[in-house]
N, C-alpha and C positions, 0 to 999 in steps of 0.2 A: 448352575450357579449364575445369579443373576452378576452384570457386570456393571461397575459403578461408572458416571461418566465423567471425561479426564476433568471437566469445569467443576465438578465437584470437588475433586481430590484437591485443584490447584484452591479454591475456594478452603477446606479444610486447613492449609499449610498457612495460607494469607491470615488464617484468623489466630491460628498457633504462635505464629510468627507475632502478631499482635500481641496475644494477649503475656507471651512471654517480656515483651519488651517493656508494658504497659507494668507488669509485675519486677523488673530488674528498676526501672522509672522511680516506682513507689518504695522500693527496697531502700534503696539510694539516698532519698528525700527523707525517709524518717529513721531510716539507721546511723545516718553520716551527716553527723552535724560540725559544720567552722572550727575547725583546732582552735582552743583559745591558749594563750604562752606568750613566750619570747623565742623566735627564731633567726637564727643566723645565716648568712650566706659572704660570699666572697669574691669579691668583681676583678680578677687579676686586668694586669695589664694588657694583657692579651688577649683577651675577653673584651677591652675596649678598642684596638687597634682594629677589629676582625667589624666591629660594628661601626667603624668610622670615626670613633671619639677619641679624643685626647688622650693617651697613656698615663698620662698624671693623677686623672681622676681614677686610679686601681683603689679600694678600700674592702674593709668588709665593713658589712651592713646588719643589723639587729631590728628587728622589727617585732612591736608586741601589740599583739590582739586580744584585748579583755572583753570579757561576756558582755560588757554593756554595751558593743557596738562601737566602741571606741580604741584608736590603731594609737603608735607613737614610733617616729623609726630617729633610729641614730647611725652615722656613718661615726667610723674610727677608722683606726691604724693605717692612714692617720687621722687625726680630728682635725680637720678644718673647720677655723673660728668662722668661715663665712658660710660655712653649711650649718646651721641650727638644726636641733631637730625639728621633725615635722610632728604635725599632731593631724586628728581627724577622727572622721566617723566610717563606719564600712555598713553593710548590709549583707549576710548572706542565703541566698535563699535556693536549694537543692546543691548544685554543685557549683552557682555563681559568686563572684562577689565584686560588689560596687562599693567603687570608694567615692566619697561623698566629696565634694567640692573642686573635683576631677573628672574627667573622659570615663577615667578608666573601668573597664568592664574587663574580667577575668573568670577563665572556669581554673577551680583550683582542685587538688587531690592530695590527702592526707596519707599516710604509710609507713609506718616502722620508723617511724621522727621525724619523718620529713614532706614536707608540704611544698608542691608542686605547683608552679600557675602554666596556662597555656592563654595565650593571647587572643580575646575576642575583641576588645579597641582599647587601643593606649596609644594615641598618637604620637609621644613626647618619645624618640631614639633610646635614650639613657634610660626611663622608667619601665620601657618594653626590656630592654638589656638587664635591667636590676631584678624584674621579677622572673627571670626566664634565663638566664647563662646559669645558673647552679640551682638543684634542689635546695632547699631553705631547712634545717638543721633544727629540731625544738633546743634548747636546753636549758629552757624552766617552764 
């Protein structure tokens, strides 16, 4: 029995390895497309003590992403008149998303209602904290 040599084997495993990941990449990209809705989350106080900010500023937050590309978020309970909502545009393209007239770059992940960000740049303390102390809730 002839015997293979090991630079082969390791060569056969590098290109498996490849082509599996290459195929999990393209799975991802066209299976998993931007939740569009309205999502919830909730910044307790203690969630902003831990991150260095104000206790005061504790609310939950809603945030809603429609197919056009277009986001709208509102804080409550409570509504501060000096917090308006915000409006905007996002971009999502495989598992990122960019919000437009902002830093912020985000990989995010969708699951059984709930939409996940992990931080690739957000400068801004508080908007790293709002998109990332709590999974984000759909409920419409």
């Amino acid at each position: 029995m002839k015997r293979r040599s090991p630079l082969v084997a390791v060569a056969a495993i590098v290109l498996f390895g490849a082509a599996l990941t290459a195929a999990r990449s393209a799975r991802h990209q066209t299976g998993s497309r931007f939740p569009t809705g309205t999502f919830v989350t909730k910044i307790t106080a203690q969630d902003l003590v831990r991150a260095g900010l104000p206790a005061e500023d504790a609310h939950w937050e809603s945030i809603t992403y429609r197919s056009n590309g277009t986001w709208r978020a509102v804080w409550s309970h409570p509504r501060v008149a000096a917090q308006p909502p915000e409006e905007g545009r996002y971009a999502a393209t495989g598992d990122r998303l960019r919000v437009f007239g902002t830093p912020d770059l985000l990989r995010w992940r969708y699951a059984k209602g709930f939409l996940t960000f992990s931080i690739l740049h957000v400068p801004d303390k508080l908007a790293r904290l709002t998109y990332t102390a709590h999974p984000w809730r759909k409920t419409r």
